[in-house]
LOZA-538405 format. One line per 5 residues: number of its first residue (from 1); their letters; for each residue x, y, z of N, C-alpha, C, CB. Coordinates in nm, 4 decimals, padded with zeros to 6 digits, always signed. Glycine has a CB too. Example, Ala and Ser with C-alpha at 12.3 -4.5 7.8 and 13.67 -1.06 7.14 Angstrom:
2
1	AS	+01.3190,-00.5690,+00.7800,+01.2300,-00.4500,+00.7800,+01.3200,-00.3300,+00.7800,+01.1308,-00.4473,+00.9046 ~ +01.2850,-00.2250,+00.7080,+01.3670,-00.1060,+00.7140,+01.2900,+00.0030,+00.7870,+01.4084,-00.0598,+00.5725
//
This chain:
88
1	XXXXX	-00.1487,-03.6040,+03.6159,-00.2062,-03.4723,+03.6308,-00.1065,-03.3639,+03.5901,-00.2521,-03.4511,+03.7739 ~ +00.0056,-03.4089,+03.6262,+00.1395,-03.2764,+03.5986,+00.1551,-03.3175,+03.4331,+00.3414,-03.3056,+03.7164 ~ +00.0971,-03.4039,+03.3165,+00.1449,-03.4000,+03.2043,+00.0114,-03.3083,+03.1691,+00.1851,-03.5444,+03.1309 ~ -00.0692,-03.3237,+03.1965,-00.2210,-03.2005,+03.1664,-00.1964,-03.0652,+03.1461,-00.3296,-03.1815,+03.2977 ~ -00.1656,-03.0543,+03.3234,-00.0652,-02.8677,+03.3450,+00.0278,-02.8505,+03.1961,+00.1057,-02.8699,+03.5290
6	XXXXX	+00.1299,-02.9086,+03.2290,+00.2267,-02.9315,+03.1036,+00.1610,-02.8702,+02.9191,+00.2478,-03.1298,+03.1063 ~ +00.0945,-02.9867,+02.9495,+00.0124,-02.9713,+02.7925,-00.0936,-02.8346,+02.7714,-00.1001,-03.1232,+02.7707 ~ -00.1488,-02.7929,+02.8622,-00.2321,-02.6782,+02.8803,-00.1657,-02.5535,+02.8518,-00.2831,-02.6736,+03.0110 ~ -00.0569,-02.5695,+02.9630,+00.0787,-02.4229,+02.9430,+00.0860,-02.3996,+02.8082,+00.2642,-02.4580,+02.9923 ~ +00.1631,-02.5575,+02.7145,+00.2028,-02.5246,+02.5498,+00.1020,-02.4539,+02.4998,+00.2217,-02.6525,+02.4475
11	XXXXX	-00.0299,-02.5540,+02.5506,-00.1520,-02.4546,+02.4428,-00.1239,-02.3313,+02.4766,-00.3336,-02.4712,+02.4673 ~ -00.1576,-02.2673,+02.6012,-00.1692,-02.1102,+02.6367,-00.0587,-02.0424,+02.5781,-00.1679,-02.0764,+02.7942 ~ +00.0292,-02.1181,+02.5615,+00.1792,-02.0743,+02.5324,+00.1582,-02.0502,+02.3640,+00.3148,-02.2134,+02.5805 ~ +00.1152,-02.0981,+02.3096,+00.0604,-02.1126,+02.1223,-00.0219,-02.0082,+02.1034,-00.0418,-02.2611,+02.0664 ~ -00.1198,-01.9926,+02.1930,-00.2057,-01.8898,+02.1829,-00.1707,-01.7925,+02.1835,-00.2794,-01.8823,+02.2466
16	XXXXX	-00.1413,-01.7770,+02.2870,-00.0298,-01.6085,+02.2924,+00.0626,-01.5743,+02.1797,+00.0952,-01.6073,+02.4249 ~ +00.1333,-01.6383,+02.1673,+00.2820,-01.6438,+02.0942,+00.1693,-01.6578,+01.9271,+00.4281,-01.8323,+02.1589 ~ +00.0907,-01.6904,+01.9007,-00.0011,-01.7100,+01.7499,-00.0696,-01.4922,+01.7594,-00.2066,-01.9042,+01.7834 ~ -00.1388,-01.4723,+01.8584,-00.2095,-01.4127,+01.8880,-00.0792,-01.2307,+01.8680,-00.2817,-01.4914,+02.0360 ~ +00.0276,-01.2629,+01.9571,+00.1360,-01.1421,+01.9451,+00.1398,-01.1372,+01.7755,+00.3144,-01.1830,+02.0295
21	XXXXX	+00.1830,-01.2359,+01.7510,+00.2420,-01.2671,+01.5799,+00.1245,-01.2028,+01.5130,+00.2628,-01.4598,+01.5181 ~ +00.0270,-01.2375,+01.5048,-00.0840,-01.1846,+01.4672,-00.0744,-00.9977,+01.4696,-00.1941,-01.2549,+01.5683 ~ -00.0413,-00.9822,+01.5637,-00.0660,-00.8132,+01.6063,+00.0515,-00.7425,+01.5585,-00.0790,-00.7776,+01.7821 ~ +00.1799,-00.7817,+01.5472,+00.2688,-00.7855,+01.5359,+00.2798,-00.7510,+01.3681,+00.3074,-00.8924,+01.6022 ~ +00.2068,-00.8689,+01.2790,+00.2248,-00.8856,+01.1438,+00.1400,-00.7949,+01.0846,+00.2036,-01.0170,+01.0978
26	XXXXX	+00.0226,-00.7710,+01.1586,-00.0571,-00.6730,+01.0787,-00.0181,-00.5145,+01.0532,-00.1826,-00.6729,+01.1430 ~ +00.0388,-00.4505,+01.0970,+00.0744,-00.3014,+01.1015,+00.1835,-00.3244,+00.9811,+00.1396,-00.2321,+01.2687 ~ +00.2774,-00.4248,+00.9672,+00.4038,-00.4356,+00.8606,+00.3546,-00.4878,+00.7069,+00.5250,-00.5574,+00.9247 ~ +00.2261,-00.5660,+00.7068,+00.1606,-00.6094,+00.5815,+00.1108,-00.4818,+00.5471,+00.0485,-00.7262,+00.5902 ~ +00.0032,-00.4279,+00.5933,-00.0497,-00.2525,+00.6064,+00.0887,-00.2142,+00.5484,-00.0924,-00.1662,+00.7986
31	XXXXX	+00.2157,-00.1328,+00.6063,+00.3268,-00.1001,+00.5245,+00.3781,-00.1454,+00.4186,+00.4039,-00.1012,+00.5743 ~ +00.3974,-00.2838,+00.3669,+00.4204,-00.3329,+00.3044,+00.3573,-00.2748,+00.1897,+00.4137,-00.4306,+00.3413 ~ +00.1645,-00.2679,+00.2011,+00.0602,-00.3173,+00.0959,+00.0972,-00.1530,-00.0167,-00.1521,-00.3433,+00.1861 ~ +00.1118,-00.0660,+00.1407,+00.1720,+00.0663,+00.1758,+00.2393,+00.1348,+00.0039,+00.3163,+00.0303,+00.3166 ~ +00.3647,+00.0482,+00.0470,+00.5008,+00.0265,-00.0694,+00.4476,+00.0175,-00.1477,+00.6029,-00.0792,-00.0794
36	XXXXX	+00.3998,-00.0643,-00.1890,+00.3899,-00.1664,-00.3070,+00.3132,-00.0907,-00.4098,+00.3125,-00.3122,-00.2684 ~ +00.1756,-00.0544,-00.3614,+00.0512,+00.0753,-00.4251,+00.1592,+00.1706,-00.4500,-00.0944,+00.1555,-00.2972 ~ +00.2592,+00.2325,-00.3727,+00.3176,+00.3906,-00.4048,+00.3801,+00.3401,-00.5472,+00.4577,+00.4709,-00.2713 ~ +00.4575,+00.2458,-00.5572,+00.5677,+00.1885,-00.6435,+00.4454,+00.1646,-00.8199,+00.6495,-00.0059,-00.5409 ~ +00.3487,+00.0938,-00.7657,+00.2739,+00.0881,-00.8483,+00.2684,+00.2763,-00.9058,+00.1419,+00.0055,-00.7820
41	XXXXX	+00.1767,+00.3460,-00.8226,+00.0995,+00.4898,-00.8541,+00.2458,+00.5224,-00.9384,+00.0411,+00.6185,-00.6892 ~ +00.3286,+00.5386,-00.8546,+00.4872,+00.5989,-00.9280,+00.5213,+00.5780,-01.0787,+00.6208,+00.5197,-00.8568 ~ +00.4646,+00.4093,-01.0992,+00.5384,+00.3707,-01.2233,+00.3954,+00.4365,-01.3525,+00.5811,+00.1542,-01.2200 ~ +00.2504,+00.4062,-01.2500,+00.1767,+00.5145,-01.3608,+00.2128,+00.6023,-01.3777,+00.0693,+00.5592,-01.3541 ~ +00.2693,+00.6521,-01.3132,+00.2649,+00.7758,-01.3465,+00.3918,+00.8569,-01.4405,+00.2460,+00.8291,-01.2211
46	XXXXX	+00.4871,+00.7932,-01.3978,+00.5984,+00.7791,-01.5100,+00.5670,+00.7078,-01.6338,+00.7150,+00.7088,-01.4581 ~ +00.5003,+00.5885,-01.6297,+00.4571,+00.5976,-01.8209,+00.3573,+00.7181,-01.8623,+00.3544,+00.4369,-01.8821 ~ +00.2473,+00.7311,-01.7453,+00.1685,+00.8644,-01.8456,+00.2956,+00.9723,-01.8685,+00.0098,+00.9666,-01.7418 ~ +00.3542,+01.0509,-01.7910,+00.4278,+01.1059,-01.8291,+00.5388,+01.1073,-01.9319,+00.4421,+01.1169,-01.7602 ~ +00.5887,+01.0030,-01.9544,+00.6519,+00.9738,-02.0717,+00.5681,+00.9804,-02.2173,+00.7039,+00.8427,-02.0478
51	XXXXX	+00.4422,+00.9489,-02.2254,+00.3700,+00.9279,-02.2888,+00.2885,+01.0721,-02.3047,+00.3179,+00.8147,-02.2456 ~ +00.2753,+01.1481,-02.2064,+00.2318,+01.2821,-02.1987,+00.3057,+01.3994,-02.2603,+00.2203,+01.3071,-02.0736 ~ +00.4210,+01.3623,-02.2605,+00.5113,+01.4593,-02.3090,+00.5231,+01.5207,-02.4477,+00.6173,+01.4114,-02.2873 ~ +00.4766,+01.3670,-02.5455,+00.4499,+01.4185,-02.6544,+00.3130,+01.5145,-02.6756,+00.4542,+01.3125,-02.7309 ~ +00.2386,+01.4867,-02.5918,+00.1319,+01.6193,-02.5956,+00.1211,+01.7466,-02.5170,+00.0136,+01.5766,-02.5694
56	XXXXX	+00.2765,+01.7426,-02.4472,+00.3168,+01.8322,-02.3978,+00.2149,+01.8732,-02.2805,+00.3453,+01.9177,-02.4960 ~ +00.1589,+01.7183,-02.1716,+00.1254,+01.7385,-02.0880,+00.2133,+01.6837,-01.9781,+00.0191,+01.7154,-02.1004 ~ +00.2032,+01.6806,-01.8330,+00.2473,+01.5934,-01.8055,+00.1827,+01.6127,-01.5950,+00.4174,+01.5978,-01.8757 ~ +00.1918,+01.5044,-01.5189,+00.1292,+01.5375,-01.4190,+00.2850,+01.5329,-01.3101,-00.0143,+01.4285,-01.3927 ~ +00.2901,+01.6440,-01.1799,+00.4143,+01.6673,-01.1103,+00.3994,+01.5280,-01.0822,+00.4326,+01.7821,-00.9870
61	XXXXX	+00.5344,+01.4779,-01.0075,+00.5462,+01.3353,-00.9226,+00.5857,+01.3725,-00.8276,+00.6287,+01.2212,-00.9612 ~ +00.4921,+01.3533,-00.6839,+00.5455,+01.4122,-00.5540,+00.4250,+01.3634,-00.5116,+00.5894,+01.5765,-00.5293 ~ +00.4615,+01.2872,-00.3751,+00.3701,+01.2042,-00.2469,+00.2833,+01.1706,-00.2557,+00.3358,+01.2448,-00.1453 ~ +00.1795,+01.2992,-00.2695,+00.0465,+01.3089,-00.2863,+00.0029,+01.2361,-00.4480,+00.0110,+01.4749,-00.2673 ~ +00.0654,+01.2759,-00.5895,+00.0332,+01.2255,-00.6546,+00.0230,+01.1213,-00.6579,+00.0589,+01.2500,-00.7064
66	XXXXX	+00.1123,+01.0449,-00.6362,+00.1993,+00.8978,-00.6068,+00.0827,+00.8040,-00.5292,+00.3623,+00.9243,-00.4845 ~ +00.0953,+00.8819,-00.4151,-00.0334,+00.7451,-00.3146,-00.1706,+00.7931,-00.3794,-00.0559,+00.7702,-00.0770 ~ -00.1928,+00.9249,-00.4732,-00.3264,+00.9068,-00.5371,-00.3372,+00.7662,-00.6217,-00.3530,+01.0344,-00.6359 ~ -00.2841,+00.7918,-00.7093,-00.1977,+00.6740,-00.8223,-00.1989,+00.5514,-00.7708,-00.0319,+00.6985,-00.8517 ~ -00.1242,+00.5230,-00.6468,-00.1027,+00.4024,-00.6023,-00.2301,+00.3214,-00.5428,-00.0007,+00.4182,-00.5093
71	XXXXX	-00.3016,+00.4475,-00.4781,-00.4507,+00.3670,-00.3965,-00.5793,+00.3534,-00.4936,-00.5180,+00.4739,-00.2491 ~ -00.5573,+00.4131,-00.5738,-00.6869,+00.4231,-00.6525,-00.6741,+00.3787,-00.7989,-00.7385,+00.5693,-00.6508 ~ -00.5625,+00.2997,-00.8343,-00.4340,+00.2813,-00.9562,-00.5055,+00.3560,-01.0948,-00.3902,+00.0759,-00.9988 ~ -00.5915,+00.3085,-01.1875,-00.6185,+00.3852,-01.2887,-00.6894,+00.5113,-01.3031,-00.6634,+00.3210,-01.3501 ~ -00.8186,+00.4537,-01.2170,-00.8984,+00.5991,-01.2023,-00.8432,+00.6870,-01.1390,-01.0197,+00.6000,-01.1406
76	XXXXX	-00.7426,+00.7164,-01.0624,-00.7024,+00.7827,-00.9669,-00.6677,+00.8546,-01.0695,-00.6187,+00.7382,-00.8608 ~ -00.5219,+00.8038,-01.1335,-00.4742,+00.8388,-01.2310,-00.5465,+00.9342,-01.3592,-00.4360,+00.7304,-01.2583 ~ -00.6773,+00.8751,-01.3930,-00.7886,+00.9533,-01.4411,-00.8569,+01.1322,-01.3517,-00.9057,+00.8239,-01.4318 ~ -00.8448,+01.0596,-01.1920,-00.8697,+01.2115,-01.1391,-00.7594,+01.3025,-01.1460,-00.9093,+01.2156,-00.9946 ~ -00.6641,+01.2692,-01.1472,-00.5355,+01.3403,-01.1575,-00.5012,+01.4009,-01.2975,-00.4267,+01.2451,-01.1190
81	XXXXX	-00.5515,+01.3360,-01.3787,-00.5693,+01.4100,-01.5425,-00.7043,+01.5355,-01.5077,-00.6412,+01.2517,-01.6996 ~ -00.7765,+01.4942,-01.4834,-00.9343,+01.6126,-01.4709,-00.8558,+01.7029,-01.3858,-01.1187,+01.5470,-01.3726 ~ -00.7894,+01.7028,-01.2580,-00.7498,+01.8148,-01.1542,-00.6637,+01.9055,-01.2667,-00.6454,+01.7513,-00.9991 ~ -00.5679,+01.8060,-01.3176,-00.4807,+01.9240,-01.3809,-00.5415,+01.9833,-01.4947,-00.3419,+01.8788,-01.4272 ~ -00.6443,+01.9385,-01.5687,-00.7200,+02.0134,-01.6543,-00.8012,+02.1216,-01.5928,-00.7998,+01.9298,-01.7239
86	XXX	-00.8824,+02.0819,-01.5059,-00.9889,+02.2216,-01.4859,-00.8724,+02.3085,-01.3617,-01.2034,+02.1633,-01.3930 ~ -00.7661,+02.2632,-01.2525,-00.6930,+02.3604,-01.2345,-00.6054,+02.4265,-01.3356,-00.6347,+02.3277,-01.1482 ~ -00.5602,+02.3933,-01.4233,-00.4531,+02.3956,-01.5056,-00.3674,+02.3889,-01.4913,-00.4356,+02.4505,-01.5547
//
């Protein structure tokens, strides 16, 4: 009967310890996914700009552009060409 208790605890003990990990991992993948999109939006946005220059356009690089870029990767990039056209 005391190897049952025993064996029951590990489970409860797995569960928990699976279940923290779980809660634990999700908020840092979210940051991670976070990174990764900005780094992406960033690097669009540095080739359009490189590439813009010869038409003597080019879009600022700062936060907001960046996680536009990064979350929405091409089209974003596409709304961010239309903003700076009809704002100028």
């Amino acid at each position: 009967m005391e190897t049952v208790n025993v064996i029951m605890g590990a489970l409860f003990l797995a569960v928990v310890i699976a279940l923290v990990t779980q809660i634990l991992l999700k908020p840092i993948k979210m940051i991670w996914k976070l990174l990764l999109n900005s780094g992406i939006g960033l690097l669009l946005l540095l080739i359009f700009n490189y590439f813009g220059a010869y038409f003597s356009f080019g879009i600022p690089v700062n936060i907001i552009t960046v996680l536009i870029a990064g979350f929405l990767g091409i089209p974003g990039l596409i709304l961010l060409v239309c903003f700076k056209l009809i704002l100028g």
